[in-house]
N, C-alpha and C positions, 0 to 999 in steps of 0.2 A: 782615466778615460782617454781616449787617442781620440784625436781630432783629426779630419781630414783635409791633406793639403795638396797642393801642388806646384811644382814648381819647374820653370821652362829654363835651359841655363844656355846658352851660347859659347861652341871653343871655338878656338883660334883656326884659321882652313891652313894652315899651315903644317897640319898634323897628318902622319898615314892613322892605316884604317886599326891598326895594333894600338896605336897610341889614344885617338879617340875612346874604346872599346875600351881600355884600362882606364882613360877617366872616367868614364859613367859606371865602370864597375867600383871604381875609387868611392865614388857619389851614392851607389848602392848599397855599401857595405856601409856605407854611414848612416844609413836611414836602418838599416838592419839589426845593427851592432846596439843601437841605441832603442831598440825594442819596437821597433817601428814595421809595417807589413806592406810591401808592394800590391798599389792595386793594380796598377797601368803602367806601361811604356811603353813609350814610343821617342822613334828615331826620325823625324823630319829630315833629316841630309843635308846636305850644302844648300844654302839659302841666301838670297842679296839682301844685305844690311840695306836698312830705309835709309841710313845715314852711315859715315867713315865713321869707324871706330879705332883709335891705335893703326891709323895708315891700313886698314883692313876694312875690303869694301863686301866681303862675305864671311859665313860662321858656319859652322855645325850645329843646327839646332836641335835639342834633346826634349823631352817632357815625362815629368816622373809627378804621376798620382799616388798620394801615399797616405799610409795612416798613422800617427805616430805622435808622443809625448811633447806638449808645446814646448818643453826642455830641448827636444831634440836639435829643434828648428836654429837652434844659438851655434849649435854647432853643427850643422851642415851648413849653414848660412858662411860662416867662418873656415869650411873646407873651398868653399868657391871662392873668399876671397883671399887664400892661401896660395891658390894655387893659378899659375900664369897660363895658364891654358884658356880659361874661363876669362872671357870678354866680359858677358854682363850676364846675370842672372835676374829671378825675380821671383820668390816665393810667398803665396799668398793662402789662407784659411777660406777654407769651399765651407760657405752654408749651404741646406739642403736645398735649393734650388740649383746650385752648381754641380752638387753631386749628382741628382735627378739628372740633367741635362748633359754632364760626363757621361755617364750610365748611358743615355740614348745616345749621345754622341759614337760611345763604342761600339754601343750593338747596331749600328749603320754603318758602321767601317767596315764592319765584321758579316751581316748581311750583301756587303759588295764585292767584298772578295771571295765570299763563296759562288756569286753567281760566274 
């Protein structure tokens, strides 16, 4: 049974836009690979950290909704902290109220950008 999750990761602003793009493809192929099904992403952009983190007072904010094997979750968790790009992460299990409200959340993005 795949459970659904989500998880928000923050890189380093010190990245071009190539290097960015191969981490979250990096992050992708590991929710993928691991028999997992993208439901959502999205790309927030450069964003000011509430607080310094590592002398870095902004991040590249990501969010990837997914669905996938509670197995999986040890090792993507484990690819963010692998890898020096990735400030902080935070992966957490949507009960069906979260997903309900992801679901509306999207289709109201998606409703404004077509008007």
């Amino acid at each position: 049974m795949l459970n659904h999750y989500e998880a928000v990761f923050i890189l380093t602003p010190v990245l071009s836009d190539v290097q960015m793009k191969e981490a979250v493809e990096k992050f992708r192929s590991v929710i993928t690979e691991n028999g997992g099904e993208m439901v959502n992403e999205e790309n927030w952009g450069l964003r000011k950290l509430a607080y310094p983190i590592q002398k870095k007072s902004t991040g590249f904010y990501n969010l990837f909704d997914f669905k996938v094997q509670p197995d999986a979750i040890a090792k993507l968790e484990l690819a963010f902290r692998r890898d020096e790009r990735v400030i902080r992460f935070l992966t957490f299990k949507m009960d069906k109220y979260a997903v309900a409200y992801s679901e509306k959340r999207r289709k109201t993005i998606k409703e404004k950008k077509e008007k």
